[in-house]
Structures are given as C-alpha cells and as structure tokens.
N, C-alpha and C positions, 0 to 999 in steps of 0.2 A: 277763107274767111271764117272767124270764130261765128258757131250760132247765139243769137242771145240767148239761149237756155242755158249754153256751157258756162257763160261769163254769171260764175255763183259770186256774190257780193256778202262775204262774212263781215261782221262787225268787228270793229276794232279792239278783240282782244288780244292779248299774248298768245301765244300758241297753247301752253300750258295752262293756265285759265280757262281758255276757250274747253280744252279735252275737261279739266276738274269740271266744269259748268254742266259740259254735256253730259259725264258720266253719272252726277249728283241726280240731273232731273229725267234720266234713263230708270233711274234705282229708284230714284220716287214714283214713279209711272208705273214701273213694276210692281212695286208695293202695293199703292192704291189700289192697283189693277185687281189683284191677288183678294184685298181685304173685300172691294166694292162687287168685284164679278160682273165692270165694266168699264169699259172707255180706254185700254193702253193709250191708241194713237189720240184719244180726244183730248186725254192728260198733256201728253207728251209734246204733241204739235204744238203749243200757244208756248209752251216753256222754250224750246228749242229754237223758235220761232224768234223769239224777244231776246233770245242770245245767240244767234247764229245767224239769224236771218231766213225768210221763209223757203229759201231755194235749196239751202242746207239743209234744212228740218225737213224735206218733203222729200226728199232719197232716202234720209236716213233712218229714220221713223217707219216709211217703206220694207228697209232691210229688215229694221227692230222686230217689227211688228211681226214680220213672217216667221223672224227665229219665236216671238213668244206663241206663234200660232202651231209650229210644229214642237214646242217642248208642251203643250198643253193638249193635243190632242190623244184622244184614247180611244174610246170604241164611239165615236159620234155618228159612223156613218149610219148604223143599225138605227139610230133613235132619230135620226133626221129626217129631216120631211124631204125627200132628195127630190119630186116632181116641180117642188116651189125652189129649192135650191140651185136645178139645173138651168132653169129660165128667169132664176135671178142672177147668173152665174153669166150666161151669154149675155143677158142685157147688158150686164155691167163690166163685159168685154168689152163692149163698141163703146161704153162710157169713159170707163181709163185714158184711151185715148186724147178724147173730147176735153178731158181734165190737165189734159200735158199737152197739150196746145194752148188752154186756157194759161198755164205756172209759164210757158215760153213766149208766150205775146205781151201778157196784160200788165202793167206796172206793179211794182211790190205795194205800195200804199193799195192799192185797188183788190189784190189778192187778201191783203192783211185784212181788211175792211170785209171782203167776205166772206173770211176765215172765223172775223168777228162775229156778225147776222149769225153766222150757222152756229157757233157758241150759243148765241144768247135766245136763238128761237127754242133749240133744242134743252138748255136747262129751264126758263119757262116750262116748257110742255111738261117737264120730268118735276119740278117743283108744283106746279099744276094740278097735272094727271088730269085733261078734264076725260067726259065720258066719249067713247069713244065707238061705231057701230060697228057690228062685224062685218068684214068683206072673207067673198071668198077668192079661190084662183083665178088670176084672168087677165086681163089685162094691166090690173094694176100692181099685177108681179112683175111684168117688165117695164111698167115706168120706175116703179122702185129701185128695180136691177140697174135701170140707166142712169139715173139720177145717183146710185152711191158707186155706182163705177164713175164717174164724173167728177166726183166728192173728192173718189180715194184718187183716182188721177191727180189730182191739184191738190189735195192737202190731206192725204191718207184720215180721212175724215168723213167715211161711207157711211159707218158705223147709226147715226141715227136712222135714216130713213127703214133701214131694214128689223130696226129695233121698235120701233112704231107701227112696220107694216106688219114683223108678227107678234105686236100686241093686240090688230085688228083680226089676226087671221086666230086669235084664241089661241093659239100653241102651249101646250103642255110645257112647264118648267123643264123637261128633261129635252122634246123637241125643239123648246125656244133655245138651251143652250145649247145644243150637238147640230143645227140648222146653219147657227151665226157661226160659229167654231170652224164650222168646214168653211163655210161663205167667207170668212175674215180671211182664213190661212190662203184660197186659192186666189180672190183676187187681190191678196197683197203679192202674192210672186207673181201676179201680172203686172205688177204696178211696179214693182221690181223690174221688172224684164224693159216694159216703156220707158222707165228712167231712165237704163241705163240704153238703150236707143238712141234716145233723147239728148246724148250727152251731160246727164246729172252727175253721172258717177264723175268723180276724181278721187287721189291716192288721195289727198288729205278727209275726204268722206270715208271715204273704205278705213283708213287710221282709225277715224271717230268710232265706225261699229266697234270695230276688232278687241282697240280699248275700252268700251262700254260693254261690252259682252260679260264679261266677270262681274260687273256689277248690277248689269240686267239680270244674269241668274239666280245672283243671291238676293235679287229685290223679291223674285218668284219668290225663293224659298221662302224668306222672311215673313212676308204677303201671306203665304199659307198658314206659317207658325203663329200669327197674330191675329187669324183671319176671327176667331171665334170669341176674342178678348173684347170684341167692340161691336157695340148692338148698329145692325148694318144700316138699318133705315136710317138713323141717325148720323151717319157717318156718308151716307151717301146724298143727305142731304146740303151738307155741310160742304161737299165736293161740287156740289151745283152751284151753290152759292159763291164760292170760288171763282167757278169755270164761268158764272153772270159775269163776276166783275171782271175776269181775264176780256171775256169779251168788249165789252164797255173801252179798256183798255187802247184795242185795236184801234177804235174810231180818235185817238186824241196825238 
C-alpha cells in the first residue's frame, strides 16, 4: 500500500508549464538570493508551493538548496563558530525528522497555513528589528537546532530561527555568515536523505532539479554580477514585504 507522503498531489499544469514555472522561480530565488545574502528556500518554498504544491516544493527546494549550499561554500569552516554549529547541527537532526512526519500526516491546507505564520512572523521581525538581548551558548542552542530542523523537515524553512538566534548570540558578520553557510548546507542533505526515506523523491521531482539546475546557476552568477547595483537595505526590505503578503496568501 502507497504511503501518504509518496502520493505527491501536483496542480494542474501541463507538464511543460509546470518545468517553465519551476525553473523561472528557481532563477528567481537564485537571484535574490545572490543580491539579498538571504532566504534561497524562504524565496523559493512559497513560489513552488503556489505552483506545484507543497509536497513538491519540499523535496525539491531540499535538493536546491543543497546544491546552492555546496556551490557557495569556501573557507567557512575557519571563521564558524563550530561549538554552536555542532549542537545546533545535532538538535536539528532529531528535528528533520519530527518535520517529515509533520509534511506526511497533516493535510496540505494546514502545512500551507504554517508555512504561512512562519512567513509572516519572520518578516515582521526583519521589517521590525525590534531590540533584542544577548543570549549565550546553552540551552537555547538546541532548541534552536530543534525547532529549524523541524522547519527544514516540513518546509526547507529552518533558516529563521537560526538567523535570530545568531543575531542574539552577537556573531561577527563573517561568523554570522560561515556559521549559517555550513549549518544550511549540512542539514539540507539531511533533509535530502529523510525525503528521500520518506518516499518524496519521484522521477518527475528528480526531472524538475536536473532541468532547474542551469538555471539555478546562472541566477547565482547573475545574483553576483548585480549584487552591487542595488542599495541592499532597500531591496531587502522590499523582499519582506513580498514575502508578508505571500504569506497572507496561504491563509485565503
């Protein structure tokens, strides 16, 4: 008997549509990604989401996400806080899981809807900024770790909690990025691995990367070659504002 996680439920496009849709809002994701210096899956999931359906977009987003986590890394491990990375790294192994039990029980409407909240708490905060105290290591490194391995389980969408927790823990610009950088890339290929456990993967998923992959690259390149043309504050606030009303969206 089929599990309900394998029975993925894509929307009614042509096949051809469906791959143009996917690969346009892969390249877009890219891009932003590139200009903003954050959020790939946070772009990506609500797009792929609203045209594929969220069962699709959470393998493959998954895949994405890993490939843009191993083309962008470089010497991060040196400048990472690797004490807070290791024990946000385990937390958010037993998380992943927790999160692909939630994508294979709970109805799409109910996923979408949470999918939504986590949009729209997180660009508040980032529109926001309010003040915020410093925490050190401790305990609240593995609820962090738990809570965005639970995220990226169900909707490759860890990415806040660990983005807040080290704007609490003060992290140097170059720790804050070489910290998330490693933490994105590892437990996306866990989240990879549970997926495909899970029975997420199918050949029409694996098609979708394959053919997005050309286009995800040159969104990176692009991303790069633009990144300096466009004052970021301003461009990143305008991506929140977006990313409110995608959320809003979910609930209707």
């Amino acid at each position: 008997m089929q599990s309900p996680i394998a029975r993925l439920t894509v929307k009614a496009f042509p096949l051809t549509l469906l791959l143009l849709l996917v690969v346009v809002a892969l390249f877009l994701s890219a891009v932003i990604r590139q200009i903003s210096g954050f959020g790939f899956a946070l772009l990506s999931m609500p797009l792929i989401s609203f045209i594929a359906g969220i069962r699709v977009a959470t393998p493959l987003v998954a895949m994405t996400g890993a490939t843009v986590g191993l083309v962008m890394i470089t010497s991060c491990w040196q400048q990472a806080d690797r004490k807070a990375l290791l024990r946000l790294l385990v937390a958010g192994l037993i998380g992943v899981p927790l999160g692909i039990l939630l994508l294979s029980h709970l109805p799409d409407a109910w996923m979408k809807r949470g999918l939504g909240a986590l949009l729209l708490i997180y660009c508040l905060y980032s529109l926001l900024m309010p003040a915020l105290p410093l925490v050190q290591d401790g305990p609240i490194t593995w609820f962090v770790g738990l809570l965005s391995g639970l995220l990226t389980g169900a909707f490759n969408t860890g990415g806040p909690p660990v983005v807040i927790y080290g704007t609490l823990r003060r992290w140097s610009p170059e720790e804050f990025r070489s910290t998330l950088q490693l933490y994105f890339l590892f437990i996306s290929l866990f989240a990879m691995i549970g997926h495909a456990v899970a029975g997420l993967w199918t050949m029409k998923i694996l098609w979708l990367y394959l053919a997005s992959l050309p286009a995800l690259l040159l969104g990176l390149y692009l991303g790069d070659k633009i990144n300096l043309m466009i004052p970021k504050h301003l461009f990143n606030r305008i991506i929140y504002i977006l990313l409110l009303v995608t959320g809003l969206l979910f609930f209707f």
